[in-house]
N, C-alpha and C positions, 0 to 999 in steps of 0.2 A: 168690253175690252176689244181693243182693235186690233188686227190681221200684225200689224207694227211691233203691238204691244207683246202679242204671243209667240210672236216670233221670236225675241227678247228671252221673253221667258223658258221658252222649247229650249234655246242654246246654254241656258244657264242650265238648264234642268240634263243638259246631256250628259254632265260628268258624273261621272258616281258617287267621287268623294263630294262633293258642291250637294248632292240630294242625301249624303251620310251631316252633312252640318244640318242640312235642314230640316231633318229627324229629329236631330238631337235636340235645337233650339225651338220644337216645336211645344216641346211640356215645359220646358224650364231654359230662361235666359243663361248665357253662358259666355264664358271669356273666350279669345282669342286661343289661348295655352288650353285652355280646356277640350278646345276644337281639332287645333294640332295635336294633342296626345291621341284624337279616336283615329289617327291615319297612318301613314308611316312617312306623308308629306313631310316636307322641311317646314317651318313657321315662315318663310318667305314666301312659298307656293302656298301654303294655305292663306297667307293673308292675300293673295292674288285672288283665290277662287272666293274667298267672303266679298273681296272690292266688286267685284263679276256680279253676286246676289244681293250686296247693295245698290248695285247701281239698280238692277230690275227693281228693287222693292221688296223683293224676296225676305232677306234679312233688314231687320232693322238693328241700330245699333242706340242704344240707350247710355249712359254715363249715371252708374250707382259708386256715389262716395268717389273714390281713387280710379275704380275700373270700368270700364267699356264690357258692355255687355251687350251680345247679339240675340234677338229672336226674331222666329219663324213670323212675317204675316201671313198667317191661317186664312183673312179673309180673301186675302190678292191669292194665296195657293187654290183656295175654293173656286177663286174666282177662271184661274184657266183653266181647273178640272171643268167647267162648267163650259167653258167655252170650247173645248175639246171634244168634250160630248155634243155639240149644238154642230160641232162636224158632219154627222151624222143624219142632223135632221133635213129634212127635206122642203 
């Protein structure tokens, strides 16, 4: 992952609500409505902060039957914990 890349990421990961989605869609894909109920966000601002973790990579969004469903990419999440720690190395 590049310096670019993580930066990307770092600013997505600042908001709170934006790392409560990325919780949630990390065991089980999840609607939009489903995202908006765990905040006190309005469903406009929350579809802001998903557009924000889509664009990283963060969330993916899948299309099951009728409805859009977003989950966590776990490997892209690993992967800046990983790079975060390689801060450190010398």
């Amino acid at each position: 992952m590049d310096d670019d890349d993580l930066d990307e990421i770092l600013r997505a990961l600042a908001h709170p609500a934006r790392r409560t989605f990325l919780r949630a869609c990390l065991t089980k894909a999840r609607a939009a409505g489903d995202l908006s109920a765990l905040s006190d966000l309005s469903l406009a601002t929350v579809s802001e902060h998903l557009k924000v973790l889509r664009k990283t990579g963060l969330l993916q969004l899948d299309r099951r039957g009728r409805f859009w469903m977003y989950r966590t990419d776990a490997a892209l999440l690993e992967g800046a914990a990983l790079a975060i720690r390689k801060l450190g190395d010398r």
